[in-house]
LUMDREN-548176 format. One line per 4 residues: their letters; for each residue y, z, x of C-alpha. Coordinates in steps of 0.25 Angstrom, whole numbers, plus 2048, in hexadecimal, padded with zeros to 3 digits. Example, Ala and Ser with C-alpha at 12.3 -4.5 7.8 and 13.67 -1.06 7.14 Angstrom:
<pts>
as	7EE/81F/831 ~ 7FC/81D/837
</pts>
This chain:
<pts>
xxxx	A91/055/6C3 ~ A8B/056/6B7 ~ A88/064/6B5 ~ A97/067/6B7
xxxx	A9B/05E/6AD ~ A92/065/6A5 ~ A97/073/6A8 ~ AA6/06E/6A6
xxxx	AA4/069/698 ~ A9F/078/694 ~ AA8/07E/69B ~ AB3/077/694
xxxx	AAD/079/688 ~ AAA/087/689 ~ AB7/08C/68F ~ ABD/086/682
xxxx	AC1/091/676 ~ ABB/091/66A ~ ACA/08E/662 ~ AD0/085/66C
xxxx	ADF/085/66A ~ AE6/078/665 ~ AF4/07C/66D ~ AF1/070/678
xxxx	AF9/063/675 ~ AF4/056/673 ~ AF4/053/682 ~ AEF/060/688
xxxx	AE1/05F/67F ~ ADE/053/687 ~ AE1/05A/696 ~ AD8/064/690
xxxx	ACE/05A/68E ~ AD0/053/69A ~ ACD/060/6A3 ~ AC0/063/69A
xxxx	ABB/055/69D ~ ABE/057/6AD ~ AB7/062/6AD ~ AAD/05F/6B6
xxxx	AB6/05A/6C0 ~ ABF/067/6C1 ~ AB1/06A/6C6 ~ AAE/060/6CE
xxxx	ABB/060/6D6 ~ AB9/06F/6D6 ~ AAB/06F/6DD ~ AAF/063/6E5
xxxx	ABD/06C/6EA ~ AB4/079/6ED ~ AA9/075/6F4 ~ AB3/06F/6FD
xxxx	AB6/07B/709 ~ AC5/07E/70A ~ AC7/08A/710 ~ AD5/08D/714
xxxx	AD3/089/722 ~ AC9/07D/71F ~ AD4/073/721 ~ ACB/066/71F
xxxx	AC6/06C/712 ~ AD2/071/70A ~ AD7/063/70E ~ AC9/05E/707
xxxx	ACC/065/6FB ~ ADC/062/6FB ~ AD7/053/6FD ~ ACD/056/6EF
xxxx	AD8/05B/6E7 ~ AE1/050/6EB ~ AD8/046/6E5 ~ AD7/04D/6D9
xxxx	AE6/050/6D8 ~ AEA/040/6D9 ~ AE1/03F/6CD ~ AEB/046/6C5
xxxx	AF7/03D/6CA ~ AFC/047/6D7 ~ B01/041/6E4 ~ AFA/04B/6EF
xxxx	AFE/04D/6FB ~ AF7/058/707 ~ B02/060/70D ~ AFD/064/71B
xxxx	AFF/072/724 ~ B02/072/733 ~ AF6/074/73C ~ AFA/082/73F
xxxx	AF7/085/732 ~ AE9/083/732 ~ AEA/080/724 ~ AE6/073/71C
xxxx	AF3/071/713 ~ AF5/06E/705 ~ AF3/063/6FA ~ AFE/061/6F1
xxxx	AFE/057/6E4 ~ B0C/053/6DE ~ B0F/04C/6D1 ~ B1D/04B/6D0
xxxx	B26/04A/6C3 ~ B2F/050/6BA ~ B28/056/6AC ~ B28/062/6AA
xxxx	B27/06F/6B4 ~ B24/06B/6C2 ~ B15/072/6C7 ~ B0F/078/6D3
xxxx	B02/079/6D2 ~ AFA/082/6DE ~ AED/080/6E3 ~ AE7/082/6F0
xxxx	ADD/07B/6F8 ~ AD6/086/701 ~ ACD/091/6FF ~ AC9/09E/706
xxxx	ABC/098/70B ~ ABA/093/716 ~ AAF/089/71D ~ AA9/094/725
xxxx	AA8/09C/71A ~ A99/099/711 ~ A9A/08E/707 ~ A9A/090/6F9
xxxx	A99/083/6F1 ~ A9E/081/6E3 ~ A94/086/6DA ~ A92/088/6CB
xxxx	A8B/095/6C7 ~ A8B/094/6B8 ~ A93/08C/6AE ~ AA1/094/6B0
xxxx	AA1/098/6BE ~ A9F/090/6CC ~ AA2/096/6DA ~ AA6/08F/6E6
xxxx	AB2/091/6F3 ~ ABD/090/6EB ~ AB9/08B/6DF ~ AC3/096/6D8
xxxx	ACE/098/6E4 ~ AD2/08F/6E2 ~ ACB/082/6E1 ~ ACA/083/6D2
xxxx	AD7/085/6CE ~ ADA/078/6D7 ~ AD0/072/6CE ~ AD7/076/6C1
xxxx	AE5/072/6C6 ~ AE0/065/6CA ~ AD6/061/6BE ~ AE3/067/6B4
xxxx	AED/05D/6BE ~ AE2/050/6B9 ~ AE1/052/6AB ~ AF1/053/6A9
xxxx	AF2/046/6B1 ~ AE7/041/6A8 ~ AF0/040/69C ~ AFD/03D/6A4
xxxx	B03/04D/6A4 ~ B07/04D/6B1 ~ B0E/03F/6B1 ~ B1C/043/6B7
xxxx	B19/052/6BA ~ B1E/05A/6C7 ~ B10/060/6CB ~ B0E/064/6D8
xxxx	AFF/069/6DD ~ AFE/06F/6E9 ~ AF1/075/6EF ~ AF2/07E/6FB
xxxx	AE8/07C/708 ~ AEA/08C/70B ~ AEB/094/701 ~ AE1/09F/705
xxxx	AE5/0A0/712 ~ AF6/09A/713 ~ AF9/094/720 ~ B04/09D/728
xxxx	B0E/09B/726 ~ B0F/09A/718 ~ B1C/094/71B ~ B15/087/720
xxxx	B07/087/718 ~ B0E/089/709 ~ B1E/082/70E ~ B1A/075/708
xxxx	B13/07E/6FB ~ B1F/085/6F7 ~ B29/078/6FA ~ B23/072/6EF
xxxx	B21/07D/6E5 ~ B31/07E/6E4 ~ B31/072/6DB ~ B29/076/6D2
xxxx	B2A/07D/6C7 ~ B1A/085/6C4 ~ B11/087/6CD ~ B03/088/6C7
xxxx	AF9/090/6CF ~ AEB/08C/6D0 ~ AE4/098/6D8 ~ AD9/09F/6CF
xxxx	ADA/0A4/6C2 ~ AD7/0B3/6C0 ~ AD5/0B1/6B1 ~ AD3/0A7/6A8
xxxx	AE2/0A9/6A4 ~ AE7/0B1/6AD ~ AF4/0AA/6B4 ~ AFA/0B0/6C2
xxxx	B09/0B1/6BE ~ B0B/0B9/6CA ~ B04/0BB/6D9 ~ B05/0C6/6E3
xxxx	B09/0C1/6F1 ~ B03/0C5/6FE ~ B08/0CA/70A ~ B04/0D3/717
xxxx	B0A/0DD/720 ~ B06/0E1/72E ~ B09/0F0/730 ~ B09/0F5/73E
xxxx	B09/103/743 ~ B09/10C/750 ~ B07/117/755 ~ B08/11F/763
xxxx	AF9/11F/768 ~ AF5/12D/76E ~ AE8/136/76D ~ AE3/13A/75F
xxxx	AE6/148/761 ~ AF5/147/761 ~ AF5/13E/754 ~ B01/144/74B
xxxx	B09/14C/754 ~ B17/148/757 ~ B14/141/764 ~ B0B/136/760
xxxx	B0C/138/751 ~ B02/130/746 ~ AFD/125/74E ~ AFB/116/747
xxxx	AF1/118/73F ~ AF6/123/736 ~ B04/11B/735 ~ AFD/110/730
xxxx	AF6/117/724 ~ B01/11E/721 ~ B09/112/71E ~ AFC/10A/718
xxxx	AFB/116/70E ~ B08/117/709 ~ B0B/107/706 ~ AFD/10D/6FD
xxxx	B04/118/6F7 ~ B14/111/6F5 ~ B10/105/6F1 ~ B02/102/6EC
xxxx	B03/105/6DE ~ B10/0F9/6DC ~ B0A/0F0/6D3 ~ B06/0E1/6DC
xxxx	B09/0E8/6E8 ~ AFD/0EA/6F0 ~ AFB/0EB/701 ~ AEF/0EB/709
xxxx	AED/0F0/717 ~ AE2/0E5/71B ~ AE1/0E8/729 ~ AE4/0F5/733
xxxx	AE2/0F9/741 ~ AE4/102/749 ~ AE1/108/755 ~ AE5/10A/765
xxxx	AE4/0FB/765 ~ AE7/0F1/75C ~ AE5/0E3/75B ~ AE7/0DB/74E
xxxx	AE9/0CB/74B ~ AF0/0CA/73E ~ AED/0BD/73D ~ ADE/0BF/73F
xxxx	ADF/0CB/736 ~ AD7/0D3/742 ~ ADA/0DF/74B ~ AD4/0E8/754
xxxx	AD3/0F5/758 ~ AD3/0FF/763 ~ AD3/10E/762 ~ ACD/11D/762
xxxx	ACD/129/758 ~ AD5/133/763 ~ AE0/126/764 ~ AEC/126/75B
xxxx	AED/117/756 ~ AF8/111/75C ~ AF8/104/753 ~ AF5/100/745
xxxx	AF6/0F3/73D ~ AF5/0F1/730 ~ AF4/0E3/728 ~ AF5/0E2/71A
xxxx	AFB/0D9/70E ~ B04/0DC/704 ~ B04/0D5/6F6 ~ B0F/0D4/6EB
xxxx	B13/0CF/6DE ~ B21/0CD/6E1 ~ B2B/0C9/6ED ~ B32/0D6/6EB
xxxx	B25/0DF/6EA ~ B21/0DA/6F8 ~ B30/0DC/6FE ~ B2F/0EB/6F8
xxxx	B22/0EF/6FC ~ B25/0EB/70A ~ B32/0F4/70B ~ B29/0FF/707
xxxx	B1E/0FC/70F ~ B28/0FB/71C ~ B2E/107/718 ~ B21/10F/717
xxxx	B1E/108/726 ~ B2B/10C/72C ~ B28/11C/726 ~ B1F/11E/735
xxxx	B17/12A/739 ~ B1A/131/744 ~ B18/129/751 ~ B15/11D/749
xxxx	B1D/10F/746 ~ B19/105/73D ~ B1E/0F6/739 ~ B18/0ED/72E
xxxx	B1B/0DF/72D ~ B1A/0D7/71F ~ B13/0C8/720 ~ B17/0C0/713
xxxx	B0B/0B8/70E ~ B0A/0B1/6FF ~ B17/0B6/6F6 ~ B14/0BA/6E9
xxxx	B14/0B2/6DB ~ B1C/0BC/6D4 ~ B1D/0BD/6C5 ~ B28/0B5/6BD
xxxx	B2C/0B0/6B0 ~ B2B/0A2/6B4 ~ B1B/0A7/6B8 ~ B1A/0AD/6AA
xxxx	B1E/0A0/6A2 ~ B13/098/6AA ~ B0A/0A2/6A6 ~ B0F/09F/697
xxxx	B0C/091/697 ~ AFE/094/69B ~ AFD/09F/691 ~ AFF/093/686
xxxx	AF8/08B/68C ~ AEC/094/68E ~ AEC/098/67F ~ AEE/08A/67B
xxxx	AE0/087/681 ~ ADB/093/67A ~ AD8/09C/686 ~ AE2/0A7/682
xxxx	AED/0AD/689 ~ AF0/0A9/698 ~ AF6/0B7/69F ~ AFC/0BA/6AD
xxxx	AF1/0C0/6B9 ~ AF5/0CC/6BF ~ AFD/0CA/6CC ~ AF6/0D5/6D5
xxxx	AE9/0CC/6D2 ~ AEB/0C0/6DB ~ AF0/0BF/6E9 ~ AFA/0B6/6ED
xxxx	AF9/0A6/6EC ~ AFF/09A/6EE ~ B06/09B/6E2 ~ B0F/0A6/6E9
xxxx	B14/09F/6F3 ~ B1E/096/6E9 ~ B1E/0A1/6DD ~ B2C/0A5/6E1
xxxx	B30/095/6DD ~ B2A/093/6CF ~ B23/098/6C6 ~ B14/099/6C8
xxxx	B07/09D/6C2 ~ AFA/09E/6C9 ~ AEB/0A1/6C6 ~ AE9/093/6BE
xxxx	ADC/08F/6C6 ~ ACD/093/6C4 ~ AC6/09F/6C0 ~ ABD/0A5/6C8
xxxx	AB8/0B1/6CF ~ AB6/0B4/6E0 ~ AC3/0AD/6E6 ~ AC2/0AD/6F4
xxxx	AB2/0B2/6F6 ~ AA5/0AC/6F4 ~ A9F/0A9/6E7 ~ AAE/0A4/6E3
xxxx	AAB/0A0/6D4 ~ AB4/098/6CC ~ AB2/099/6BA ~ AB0/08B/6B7
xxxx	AB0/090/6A8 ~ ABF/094/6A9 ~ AC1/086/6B1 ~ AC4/07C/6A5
xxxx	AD0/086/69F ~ AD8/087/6AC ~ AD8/079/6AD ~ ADC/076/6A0
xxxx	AE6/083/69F ~ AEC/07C/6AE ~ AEE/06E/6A7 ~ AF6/072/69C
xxxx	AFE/07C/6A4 ~ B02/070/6AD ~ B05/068/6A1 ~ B0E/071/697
xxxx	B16/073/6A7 ~ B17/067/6A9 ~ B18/05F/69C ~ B27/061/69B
x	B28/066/68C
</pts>
């Protein structure tokens, strides 16, 4: 306990500018000193929070962790409650917080409970490596920026500044692997974002000030093709024609060469098979495979996903790409089919004026200019899901390096800005000037 008292205090210190601006108020200064002087417990609550396993599918422990952060979210005046999924869902559901009022613009802050490790997989404990940089499951995605929402939450209730605000926190049990339907698992998710007015996204930051105005969305497609099987040597004449194999790459090679030069747009063929027999479990992700170099493939499938900026990008890229599967080789026929998965967080105004605010804000606390991520750099998120609702930014939570892999680290150095940066962003939102 001690020596992370200790390390806080330097960090605070030495995360400081030399020429500290004087543009906080009055009121703001002592949020800002608050979190300096709570330092170690952001730490604490972080360590506690990442040692604790909560893999997706870990049911009794992202409960644990939702059980943690529930604790900690009454302290700043929230009413909690634990909105459950259906058994079928195999999933552990999510924890929201509500403060209920009338000041100011009404929040959405997003969080989530879960990470991509689960028990089976080896334990990595939180541990600090040097005095800015610590690893440990999910101590960046996304357990740290939990951490900053909360810890930002308790030093505005400190001074009575969320007193009759509309703030809703909601922390997702499944956000790294969503239960199907999404319909069901994020139904309850999206009911409540449409009434509010922001919604603030915690997932890691990719830069100190860089803020996600915009995420690409995700999407996948099953192509399927056939072909007449027949012996090898009769392969392109006009009885038996090009056989599977040679339709599929056809097809496969001209979404490359029509559409992967559009900006955003990317699609990737993650899994193929082909052969005499084919068996493949979509839901598995696994195939099998039967077949000869003198047999003309009768079968191909081909799984992939398609990412997007906007709603309209994905709609045109699947005209072209069922056009391209339609043109057939001789002997051939193929289908593809188009799965929608997380929407995208397109870019808006209303995104862009978000990013205003924490531009002042960010400048106001000496750090310099806060400025908008590129899009094609994160995958889809929560966030997505209620973008087409209200205006949202994303990317306000810890910094670090290694989401989703061993050795995860989390830059504790970085730590004591975002918190102060996400205090007086939910303040000037909510303070109803």
């Amino acid at each position: 306990m001690k020596r992370l008292s200790v390390l806080f205090v330097f960090l605070s210190l030495s995360f400081l500018p030399a020429a500290f601006s004087q543009r906080p108020s009055d009121i703001e200064k002592k949020v800002i000193a608050y979190i300096d002087q709570h330092l170690p417990d952001a730490m604490n609550l972080l360590k506690e929070s990442v040692n604790i396993n909560s893999g997706t599918l870990n049911i009794a422990g992202v409960k644990k962790v939702g059980e943690l952060y529930k604790k900690e979210l009454e302290k700043a005046g929230f009413t909690c409650t634990w909105v459950s999924m259906p058994d079928s869902l195999k999933r552990a559901g999510h924890l929201v917080a509500e403060r209920k009022g009338k000041k100011g613009k009404k929040l959405f802050l997003i969080g989530h409970l879960d990470t991509v490790f689960e028990p089976d997989m080896p334990f990595s404990p939180f541990t600090i490596l040097n005095d800015s940089t610590a690893t440990g499951q999910g101590a960046n995605d996304m357990k740290g920026g939990d951490v900053v929402a909360i810890i930002a939450l308790q030093a505005l209730n400190m001074y009575g500044l969320l007193d009759d605000t509309n703030i809703t926190v909601y922390f997702t049990g499944d956000e790294e692997r969503g239960g199907e339907p999404h319909s069901v698992s994020r139904g309850d998710f999206i009911d409540r974002a449409k009434h509010s007015d922001i919604a603030l996204g915690f997932e890691g930051a990719t830069g100190t000030n860089i803020i996600a105005t915009a995420r690409r969305g995700a999407s996948s497609w099953l192509l399927e093709v056939e072909g007449i099987q027949a012996h090898s040597s009769g392969i392109f004449n006009d009885k038996v024609g090009y056989g599977a194999v040679y339709e599929a790459a056809r097809i496969i090679n001209e979404f490359r060469t029509s559409l992967s030069t559009e900006k955003y747009l990317t699609f990737n063929p993650g899994l193929i098979v082909g052969g005499s027999e084919v068996n493949y479990n979509e839901s598995k992700a696994y195939g099998t495979v039967i077949g000869k170099d003198n047999i003309i493939s009768p079968v191909v499938k081909v799984h992939g996903d398609l990412r997007f900026l906007t709603a309209q990008q994905k709609d045109e890229a699947r005209k072209k790409m069922s056009a391209i599967v339609a043109n057939n080789l001789p002997g051939t026929k193929a289908t593809i089919h188009f799965t929608d998965g997380i929407p995208s967080m397109a870019p808006t105004e209303g995104n862009n004026k978000i990013l205003a605010v924490i531009d002042q804000i960010s400048k106001d606390l000496g750090m310099g200019p806060a400025v908008a991520g590129d899009p094609g750099s994160r995958g889809a998120g929560d966030i997505s899901y209620v973008a087409e609702f209200l205006d949202c930014v994303d990317g306000l939570g810890a910094l670090g390096k290694g989401a989703h892999a061993p050795g995860e680290t989390i830059d504790l150095k970085s730590f004591p800005f975002l918190i102060k940066r996400s205090a007086l962003l939910m303040y000037r939102l909510t303070a109803g000037k």
